[in-house]
Structures are given as structure tokens and as C-alpha cells.
mmCIF file of the N, C-alpha and C atoms, coordinates in Angstrom:
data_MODEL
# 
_entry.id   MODEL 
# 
loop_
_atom_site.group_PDB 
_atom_site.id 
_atom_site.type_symbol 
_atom_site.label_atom_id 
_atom_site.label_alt_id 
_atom_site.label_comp_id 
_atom_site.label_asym_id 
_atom_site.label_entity_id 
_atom_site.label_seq_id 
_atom_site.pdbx_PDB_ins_code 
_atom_site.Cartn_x 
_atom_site.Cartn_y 
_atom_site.Cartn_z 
_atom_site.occupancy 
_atom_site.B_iso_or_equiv 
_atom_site.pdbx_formal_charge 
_atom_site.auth_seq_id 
_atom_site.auth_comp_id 
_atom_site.auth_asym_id 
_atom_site.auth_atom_id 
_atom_site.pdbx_PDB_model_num 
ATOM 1   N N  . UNK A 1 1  ? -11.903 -21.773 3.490  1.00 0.00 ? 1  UNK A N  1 
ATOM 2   C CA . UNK A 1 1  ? -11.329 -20.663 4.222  1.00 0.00 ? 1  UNK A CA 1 
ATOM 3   C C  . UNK A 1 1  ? -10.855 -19.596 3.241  1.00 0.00 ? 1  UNK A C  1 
ATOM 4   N N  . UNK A 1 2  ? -11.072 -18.193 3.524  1.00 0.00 ? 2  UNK A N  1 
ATOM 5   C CA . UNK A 1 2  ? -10.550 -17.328 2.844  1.00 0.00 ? 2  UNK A CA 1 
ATOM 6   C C  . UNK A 1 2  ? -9.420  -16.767 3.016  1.00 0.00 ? 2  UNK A C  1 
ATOM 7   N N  . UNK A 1 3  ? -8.693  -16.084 1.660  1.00 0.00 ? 3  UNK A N  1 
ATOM 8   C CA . UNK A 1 3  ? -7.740  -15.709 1.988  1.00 0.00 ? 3  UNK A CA 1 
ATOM 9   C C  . UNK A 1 3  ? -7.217  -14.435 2.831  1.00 0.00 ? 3  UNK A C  1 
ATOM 10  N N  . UNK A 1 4  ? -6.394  -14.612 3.968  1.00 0.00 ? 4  UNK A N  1 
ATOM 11  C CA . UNK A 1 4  ? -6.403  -13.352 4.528  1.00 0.00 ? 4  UNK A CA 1 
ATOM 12  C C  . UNK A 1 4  ? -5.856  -12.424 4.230  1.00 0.00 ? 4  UNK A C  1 
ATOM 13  N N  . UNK A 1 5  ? -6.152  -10.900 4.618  1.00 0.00 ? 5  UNK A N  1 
ATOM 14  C CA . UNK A 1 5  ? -6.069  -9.609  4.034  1.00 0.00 ? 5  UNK A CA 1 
ATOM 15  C C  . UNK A 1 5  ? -5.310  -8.821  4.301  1.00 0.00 ? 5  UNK A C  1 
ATOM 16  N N  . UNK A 1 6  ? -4.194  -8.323  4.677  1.00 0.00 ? 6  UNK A N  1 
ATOM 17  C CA . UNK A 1 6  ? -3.314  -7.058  5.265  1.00 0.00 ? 6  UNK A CA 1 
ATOM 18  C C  . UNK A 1 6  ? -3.229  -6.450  4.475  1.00 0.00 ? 6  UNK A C  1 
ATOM 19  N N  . UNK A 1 7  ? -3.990  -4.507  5.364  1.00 0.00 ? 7  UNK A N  1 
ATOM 20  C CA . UNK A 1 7  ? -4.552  -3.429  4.530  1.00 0.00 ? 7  UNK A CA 1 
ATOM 21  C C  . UNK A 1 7  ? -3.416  -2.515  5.423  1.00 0.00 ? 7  UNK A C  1 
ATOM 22  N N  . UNK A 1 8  ? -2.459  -1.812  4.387  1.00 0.00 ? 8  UNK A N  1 
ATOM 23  C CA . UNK A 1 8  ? -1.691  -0.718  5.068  1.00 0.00 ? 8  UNK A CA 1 
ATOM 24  C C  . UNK A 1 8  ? -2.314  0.426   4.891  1.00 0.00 ? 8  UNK A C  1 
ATOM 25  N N  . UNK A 1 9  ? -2.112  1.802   5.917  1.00 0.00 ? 9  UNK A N  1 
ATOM 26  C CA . UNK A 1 9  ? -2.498  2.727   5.501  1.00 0.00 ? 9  UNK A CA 1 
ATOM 27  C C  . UNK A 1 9  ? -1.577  3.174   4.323  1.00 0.00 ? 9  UNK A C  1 
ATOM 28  N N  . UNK A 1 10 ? -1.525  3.560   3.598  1.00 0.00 ? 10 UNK A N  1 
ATOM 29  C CA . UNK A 1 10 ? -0.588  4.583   2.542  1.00 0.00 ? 10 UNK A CA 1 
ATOM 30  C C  . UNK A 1 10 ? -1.346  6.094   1.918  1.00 0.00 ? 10 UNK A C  1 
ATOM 31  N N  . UNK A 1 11 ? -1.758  6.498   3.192  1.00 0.00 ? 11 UNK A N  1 
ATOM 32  C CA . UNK A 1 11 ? -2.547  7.511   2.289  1.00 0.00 ? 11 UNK A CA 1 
ATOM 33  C C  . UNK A 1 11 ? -0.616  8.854   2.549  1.00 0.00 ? 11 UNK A C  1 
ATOM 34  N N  . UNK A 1 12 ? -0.084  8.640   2.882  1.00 0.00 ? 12 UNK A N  1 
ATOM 35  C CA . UNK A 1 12 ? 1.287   9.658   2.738  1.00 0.00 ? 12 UNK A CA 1 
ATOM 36  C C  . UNK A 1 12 ? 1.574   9.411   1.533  1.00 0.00 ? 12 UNK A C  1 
ATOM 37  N N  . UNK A 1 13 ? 1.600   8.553   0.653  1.00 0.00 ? 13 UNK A N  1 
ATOM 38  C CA . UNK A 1 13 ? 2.329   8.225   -0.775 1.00 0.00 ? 13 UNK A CA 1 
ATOM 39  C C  . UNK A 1 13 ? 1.627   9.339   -1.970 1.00 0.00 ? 13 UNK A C  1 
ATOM 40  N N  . UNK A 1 14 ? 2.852   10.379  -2.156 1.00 0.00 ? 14 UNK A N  1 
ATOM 41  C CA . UNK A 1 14 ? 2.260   11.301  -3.382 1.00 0.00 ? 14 UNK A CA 1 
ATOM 42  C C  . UNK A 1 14 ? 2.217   12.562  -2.419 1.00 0.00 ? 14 UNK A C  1 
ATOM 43  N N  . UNK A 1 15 ? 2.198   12.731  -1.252 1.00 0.00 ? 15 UNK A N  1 
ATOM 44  C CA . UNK A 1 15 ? 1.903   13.752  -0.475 1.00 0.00 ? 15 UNK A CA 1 
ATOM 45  C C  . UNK A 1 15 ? 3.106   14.448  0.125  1.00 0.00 ? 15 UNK A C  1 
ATOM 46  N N  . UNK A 1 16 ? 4.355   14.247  -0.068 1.00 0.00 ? 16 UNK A N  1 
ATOM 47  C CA . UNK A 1 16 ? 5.625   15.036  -0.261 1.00 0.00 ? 16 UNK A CA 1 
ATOM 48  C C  . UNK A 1 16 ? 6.013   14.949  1.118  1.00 0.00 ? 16 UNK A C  1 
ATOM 49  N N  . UNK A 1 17 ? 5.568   14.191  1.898  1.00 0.00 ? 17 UNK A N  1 
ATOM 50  C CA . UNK A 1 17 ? 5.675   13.699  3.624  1.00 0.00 ? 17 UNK A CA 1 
ATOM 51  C C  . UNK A 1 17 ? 7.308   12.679  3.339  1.00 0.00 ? 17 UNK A C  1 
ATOM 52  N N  . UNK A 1 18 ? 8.282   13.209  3.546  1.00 0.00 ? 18 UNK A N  1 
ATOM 53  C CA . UNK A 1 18 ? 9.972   12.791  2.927  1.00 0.00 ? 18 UNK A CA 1 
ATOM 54  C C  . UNK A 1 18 ? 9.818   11.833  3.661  1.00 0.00 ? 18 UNK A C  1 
ATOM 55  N N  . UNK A 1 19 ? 10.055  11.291  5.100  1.00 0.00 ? 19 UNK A N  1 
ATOM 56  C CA . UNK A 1 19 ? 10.648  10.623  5.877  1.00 0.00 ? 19 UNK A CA 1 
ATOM 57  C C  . UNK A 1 19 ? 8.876   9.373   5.984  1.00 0.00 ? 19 UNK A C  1 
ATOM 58  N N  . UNK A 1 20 ? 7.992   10.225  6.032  1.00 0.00 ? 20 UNK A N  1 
ATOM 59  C CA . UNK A 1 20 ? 6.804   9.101   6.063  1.00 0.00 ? 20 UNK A CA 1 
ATOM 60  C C  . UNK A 1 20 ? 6.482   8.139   4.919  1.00 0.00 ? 20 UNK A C  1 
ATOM 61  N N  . UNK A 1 21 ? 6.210   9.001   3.521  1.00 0.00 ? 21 UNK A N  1 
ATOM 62  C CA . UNK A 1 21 ? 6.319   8.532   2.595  1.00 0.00 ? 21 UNK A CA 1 
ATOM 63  C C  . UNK A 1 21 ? 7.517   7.451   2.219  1.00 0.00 ? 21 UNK A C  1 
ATOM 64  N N  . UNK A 1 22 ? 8.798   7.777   2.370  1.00 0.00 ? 22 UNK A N  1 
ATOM 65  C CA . UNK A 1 22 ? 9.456   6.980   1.801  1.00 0.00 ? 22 UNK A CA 1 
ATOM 66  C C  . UNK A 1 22 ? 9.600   5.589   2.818  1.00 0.00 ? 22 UNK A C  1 
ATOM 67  N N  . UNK A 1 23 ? 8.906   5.398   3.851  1.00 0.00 ? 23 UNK A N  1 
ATOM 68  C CA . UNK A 1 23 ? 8.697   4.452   4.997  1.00 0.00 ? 23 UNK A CA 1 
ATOM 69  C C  . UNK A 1 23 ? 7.488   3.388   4.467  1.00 0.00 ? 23 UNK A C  1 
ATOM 70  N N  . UNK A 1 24 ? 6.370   4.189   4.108  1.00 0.00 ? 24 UNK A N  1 
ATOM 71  C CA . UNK A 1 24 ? 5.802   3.166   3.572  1.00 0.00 ? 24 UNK A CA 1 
ATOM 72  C C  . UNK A 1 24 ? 5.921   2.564   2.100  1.00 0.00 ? 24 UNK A C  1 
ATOM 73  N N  . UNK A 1 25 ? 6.666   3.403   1.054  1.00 0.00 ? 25 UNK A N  1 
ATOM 74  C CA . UNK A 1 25 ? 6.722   3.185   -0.140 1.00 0.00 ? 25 UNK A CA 1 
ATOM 75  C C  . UNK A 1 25 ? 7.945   1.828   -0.178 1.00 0.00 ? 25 UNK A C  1 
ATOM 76  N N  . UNK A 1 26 ? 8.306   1.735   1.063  1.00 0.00 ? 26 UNK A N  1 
ATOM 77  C CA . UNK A 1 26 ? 9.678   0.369   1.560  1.00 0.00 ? 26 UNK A CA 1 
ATOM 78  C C  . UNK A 1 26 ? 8.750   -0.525  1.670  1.00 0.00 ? 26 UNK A C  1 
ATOM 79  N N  . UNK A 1 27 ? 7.909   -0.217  3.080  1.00 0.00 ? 27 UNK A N  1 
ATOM 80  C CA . UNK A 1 27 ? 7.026   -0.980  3.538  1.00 0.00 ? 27 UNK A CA 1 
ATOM 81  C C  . UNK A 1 27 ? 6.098   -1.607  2.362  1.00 0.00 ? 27 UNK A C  1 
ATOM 82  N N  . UNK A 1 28 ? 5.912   -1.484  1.482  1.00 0.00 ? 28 UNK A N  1 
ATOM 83  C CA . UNK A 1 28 ? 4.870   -1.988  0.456  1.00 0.00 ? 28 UNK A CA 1 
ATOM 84  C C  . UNK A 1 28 ? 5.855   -2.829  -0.352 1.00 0.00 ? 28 UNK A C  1 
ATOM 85  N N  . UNK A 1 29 ? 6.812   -2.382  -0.670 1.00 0.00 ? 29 UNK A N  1 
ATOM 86  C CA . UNK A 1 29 ? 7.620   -3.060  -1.617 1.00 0.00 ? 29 UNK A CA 1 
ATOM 87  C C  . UNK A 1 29 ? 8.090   -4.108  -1.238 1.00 0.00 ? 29 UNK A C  1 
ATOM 88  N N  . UNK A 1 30 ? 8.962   -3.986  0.002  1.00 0.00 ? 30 UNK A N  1 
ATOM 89  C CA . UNK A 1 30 ? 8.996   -5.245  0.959  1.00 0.00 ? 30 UNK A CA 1 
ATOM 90  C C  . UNK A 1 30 ? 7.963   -6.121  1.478  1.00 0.00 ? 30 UNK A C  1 
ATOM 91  N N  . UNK A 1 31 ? 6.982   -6.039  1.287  1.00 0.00 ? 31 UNK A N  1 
ATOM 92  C CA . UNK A 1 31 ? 6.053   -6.907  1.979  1.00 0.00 ? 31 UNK A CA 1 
ATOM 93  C C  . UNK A 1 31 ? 5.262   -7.497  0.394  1.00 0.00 ? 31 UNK A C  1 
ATOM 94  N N  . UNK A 1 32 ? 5.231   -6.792  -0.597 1.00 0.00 ? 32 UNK A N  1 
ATOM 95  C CA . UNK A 1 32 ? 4.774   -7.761  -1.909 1.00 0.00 ? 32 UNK A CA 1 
ATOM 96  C C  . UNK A 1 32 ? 5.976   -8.595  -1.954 1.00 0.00 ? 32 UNK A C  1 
ATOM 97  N N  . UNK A 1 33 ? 7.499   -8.243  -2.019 1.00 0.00 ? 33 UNK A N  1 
ATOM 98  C CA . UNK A 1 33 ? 8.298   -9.063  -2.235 1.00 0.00 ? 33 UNK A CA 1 
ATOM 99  C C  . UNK A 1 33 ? 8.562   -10.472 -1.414 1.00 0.00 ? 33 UNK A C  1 
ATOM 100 N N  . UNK A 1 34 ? 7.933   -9.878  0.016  1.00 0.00 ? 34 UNK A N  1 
ATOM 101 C CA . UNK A 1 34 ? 7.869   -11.343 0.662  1.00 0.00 ? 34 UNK A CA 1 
ATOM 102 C C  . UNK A 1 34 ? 6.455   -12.177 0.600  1.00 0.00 ? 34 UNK A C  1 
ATOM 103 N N  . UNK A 1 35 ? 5.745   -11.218 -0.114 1.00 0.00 ? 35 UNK A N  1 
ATOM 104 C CA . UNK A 1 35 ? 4.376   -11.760 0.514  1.00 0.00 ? 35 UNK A CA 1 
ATOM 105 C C  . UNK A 1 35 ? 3.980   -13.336 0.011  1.00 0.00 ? 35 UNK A C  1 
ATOM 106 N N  . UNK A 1 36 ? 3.454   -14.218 0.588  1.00 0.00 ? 36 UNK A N  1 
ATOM 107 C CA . UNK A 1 36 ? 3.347   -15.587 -0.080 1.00 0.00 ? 36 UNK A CA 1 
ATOM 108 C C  . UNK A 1 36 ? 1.640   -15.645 0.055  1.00 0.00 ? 36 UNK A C  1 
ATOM 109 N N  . UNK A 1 37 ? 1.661   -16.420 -1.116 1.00 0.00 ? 37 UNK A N  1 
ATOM 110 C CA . UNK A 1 37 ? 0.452   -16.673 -1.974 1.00 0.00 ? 37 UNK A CA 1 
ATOM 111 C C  . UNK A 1 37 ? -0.539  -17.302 -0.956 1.00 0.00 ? 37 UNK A C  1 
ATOM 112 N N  . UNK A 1 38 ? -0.607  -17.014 0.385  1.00 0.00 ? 38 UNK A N  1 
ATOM 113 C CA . UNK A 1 38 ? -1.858  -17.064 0.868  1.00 0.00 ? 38 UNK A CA 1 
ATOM 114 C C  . UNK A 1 38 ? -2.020  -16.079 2.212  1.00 0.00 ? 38 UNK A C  1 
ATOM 115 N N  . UNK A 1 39 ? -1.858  -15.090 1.159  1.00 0.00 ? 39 UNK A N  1 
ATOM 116 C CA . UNK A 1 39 ? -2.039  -13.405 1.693  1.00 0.00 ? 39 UNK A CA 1 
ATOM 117 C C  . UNK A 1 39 ? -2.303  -12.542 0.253  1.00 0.00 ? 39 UNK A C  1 
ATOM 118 N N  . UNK A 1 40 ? -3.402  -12.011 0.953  1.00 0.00 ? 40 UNK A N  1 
ATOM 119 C CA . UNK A 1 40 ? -3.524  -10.887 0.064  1.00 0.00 ? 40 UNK A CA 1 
ATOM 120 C C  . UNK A 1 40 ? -3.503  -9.371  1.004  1.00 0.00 ? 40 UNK A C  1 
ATOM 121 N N  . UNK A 1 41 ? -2.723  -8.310  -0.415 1.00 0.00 ? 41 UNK A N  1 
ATOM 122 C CA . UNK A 1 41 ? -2.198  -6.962  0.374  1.00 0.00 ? 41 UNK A CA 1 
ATOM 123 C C  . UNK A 1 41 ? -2.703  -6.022  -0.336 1.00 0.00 ? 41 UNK A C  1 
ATOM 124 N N  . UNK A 1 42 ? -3.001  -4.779  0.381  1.00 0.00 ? 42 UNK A N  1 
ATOM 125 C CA . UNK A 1 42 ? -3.914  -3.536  -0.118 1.00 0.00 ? 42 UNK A CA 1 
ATOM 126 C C  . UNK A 1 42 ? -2.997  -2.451  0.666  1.00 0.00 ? 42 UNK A C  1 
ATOM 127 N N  . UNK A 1 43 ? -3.211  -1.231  0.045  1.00 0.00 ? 43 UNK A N  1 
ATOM 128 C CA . UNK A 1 43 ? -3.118  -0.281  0.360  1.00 0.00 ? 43 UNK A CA 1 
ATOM 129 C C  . UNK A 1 43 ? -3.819  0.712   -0.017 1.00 0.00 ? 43 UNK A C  1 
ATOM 130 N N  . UNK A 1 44 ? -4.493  1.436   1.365  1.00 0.00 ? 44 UNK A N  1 
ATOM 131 C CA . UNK A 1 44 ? -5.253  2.165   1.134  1.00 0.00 ? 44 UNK A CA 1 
ATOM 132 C C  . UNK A 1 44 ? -4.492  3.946   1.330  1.00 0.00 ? 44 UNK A C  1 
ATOM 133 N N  . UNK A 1 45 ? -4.839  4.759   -0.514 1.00 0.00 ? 45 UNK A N  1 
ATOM 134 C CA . UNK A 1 45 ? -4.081  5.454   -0.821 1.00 0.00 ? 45 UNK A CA 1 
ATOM 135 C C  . UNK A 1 45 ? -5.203  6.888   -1.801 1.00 0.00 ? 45 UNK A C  1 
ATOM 136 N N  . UNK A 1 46 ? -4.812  7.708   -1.538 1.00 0.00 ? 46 UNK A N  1 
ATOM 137 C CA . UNK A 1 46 ? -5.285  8.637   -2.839 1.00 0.00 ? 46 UNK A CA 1 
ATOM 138 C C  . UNK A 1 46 ? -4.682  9.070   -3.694 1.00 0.00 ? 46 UNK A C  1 
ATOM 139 N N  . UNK A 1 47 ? -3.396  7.841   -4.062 1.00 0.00 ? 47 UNK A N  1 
ATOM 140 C CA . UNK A 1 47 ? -2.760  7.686   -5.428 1.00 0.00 ? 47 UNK A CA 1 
ATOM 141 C C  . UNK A 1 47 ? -2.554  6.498   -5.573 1.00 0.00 ? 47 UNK A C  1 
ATOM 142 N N  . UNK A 1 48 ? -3.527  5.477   -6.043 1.00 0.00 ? 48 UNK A N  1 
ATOM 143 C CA . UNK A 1 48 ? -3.214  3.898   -6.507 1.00 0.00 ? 48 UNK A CA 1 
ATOM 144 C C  . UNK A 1 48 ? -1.941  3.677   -7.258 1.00 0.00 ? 48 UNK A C  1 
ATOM 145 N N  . UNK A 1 49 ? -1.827  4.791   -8.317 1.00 0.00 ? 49 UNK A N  1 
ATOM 146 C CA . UNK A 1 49 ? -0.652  5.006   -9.874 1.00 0.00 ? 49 UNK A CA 1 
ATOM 147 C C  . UNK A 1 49 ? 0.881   4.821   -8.530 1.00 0.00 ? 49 UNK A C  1 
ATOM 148 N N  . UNK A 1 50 ? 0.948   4.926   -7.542 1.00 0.00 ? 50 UNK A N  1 
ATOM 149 C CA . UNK A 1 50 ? 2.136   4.825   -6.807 1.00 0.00 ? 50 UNK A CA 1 
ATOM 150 C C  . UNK A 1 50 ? 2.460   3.617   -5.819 1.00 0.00 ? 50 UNK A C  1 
ATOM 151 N N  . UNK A 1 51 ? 1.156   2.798   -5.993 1.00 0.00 ? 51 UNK A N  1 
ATOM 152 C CA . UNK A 1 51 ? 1.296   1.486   -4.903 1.00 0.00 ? 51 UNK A CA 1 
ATOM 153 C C  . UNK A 1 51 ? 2.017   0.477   -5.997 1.00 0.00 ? 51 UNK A C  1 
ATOM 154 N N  . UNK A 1 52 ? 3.173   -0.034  -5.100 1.00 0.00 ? 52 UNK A N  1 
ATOM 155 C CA . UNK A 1 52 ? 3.617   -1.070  -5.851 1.00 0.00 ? 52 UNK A CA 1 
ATOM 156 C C  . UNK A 1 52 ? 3.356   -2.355  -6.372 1.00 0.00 ? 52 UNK A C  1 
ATOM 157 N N  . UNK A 1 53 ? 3.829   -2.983  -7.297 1.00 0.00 ? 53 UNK A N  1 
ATOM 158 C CA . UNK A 1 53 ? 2.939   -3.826  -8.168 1.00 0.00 ? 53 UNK A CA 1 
ATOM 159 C C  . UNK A 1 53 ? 2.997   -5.070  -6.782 1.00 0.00 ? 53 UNK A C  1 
ATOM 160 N N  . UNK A 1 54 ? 1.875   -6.027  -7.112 1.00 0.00 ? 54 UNK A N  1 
ATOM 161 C CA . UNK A 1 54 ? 1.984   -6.784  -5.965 1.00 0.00 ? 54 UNK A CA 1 
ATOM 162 C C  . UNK A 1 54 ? 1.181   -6.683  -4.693 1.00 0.00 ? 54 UNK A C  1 
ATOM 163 N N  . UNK A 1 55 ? 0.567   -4.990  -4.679 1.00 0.00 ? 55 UNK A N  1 
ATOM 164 C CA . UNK A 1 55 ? -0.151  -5.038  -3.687 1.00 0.00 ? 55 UNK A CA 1 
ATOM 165 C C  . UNK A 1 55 ? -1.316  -4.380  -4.481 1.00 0.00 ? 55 UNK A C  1 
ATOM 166 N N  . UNK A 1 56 ? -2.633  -4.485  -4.102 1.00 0.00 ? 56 UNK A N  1 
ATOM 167 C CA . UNK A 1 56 ? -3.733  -4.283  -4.676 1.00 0.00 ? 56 UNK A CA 1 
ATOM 168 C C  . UNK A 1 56 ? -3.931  -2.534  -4.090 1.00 0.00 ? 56 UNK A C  1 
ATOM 169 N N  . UNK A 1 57 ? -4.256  -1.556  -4.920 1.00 0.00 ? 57 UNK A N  1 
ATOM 170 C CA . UNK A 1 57 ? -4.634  -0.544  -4.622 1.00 0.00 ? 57 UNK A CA 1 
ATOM 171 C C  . UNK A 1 57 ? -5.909  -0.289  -4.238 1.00 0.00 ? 57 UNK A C  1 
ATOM 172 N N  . UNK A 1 58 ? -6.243  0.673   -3.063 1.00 0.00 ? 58 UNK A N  1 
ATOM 173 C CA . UNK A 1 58 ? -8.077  0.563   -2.724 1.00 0.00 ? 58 UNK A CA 1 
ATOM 174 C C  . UNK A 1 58 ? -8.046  2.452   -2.759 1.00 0.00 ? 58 UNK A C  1 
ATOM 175 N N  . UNK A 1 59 ? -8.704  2.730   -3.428 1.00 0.00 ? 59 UNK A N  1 
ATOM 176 C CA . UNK A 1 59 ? -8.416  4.308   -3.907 1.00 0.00 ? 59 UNK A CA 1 
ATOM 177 C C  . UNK A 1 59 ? -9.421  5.027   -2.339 1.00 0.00 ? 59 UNK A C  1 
ATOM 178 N N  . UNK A 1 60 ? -8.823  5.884   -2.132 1.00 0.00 ? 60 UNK A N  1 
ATOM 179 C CA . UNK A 1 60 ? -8.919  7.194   -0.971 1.00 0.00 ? 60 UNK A CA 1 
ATOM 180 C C  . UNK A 1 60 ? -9.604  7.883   -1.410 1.00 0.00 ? 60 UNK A C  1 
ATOM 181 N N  . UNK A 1 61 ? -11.015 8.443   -1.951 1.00 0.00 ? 61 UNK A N  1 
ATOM 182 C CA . UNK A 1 61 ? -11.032 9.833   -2.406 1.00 0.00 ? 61 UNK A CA 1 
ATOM 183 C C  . UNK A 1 61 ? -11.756 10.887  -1.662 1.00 0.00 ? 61 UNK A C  1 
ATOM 184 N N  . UNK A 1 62 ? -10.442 11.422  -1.106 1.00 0.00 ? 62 UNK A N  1 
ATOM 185 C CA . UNK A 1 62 ? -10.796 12.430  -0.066 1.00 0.00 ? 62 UNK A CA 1 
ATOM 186 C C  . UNK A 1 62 ? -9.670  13.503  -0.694 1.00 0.00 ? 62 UNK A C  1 
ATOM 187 N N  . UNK A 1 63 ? -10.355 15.301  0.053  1.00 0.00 ? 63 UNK A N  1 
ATOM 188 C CA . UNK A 1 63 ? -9.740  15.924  -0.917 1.00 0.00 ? 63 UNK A CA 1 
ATOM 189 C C  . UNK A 1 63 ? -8.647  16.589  0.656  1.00 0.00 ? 63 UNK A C  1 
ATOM 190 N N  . UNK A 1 64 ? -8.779  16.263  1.552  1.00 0.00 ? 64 UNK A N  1 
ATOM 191 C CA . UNK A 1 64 ? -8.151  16.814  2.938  1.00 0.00 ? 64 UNK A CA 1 
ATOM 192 C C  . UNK A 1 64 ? -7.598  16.555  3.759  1.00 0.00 ? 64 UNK A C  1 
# 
């Protein structure tokens, strides 16, 4: 069996969105800190350099 996957959106992170951004930049941090070793976590972002350690970055590259 593989391990399962929870993919957040984070494409707000880096994008100066105050109240959204700082919602998921919790949301990521809190969820590597709980996350247990048979889960794996992504966030999908068009700034990896800002996903917190713990969750795997999946790069966005869109310019809009």
C-alpha cells in the first residue's frame, strides 16, 4: 500500500494576500508538525523557497 498524499493549495504564499497567506503559511506548519510518518504533504505554490520544511514543495509556474 502506498503512502497517502495531502496536497494543499498554497499558491497565496509570497503574494502579499495578509489574511490568506498568513492562513495557509499556519496551515502548513501545523500540519508538518503533526504530520505522522504515514502521510505525505505537498504544497502546491509559485514559491517552494516559502513552504515549510516538512512539507514537500510542487512548484506552480504560472505567471497570473
Amino acid at each position: 500500500m502506498s503512502t497517502p498524499l495531502v496536497v494543499v493549495d498554497a499558491d497565496v504564499l509570497g503574494r502579499q494576500r495578509t489574511g490568506d497567506e498568513t492562513y495557509v503559511r499556519s496551515l502548513l506548519r501545523e500540519l508538518a508538525a503533526a504530520a505522522a510518518t504515514d502521510l505525505r504533504l505537498a504544497a502546491i505554490t509559485r514559491r517552494p523557497d516559502l513552504v515549510p520544511e516538512g512539507i514537500e514543495a510542487v512548484e506552480l509556474p504560472a505567471r497570473s
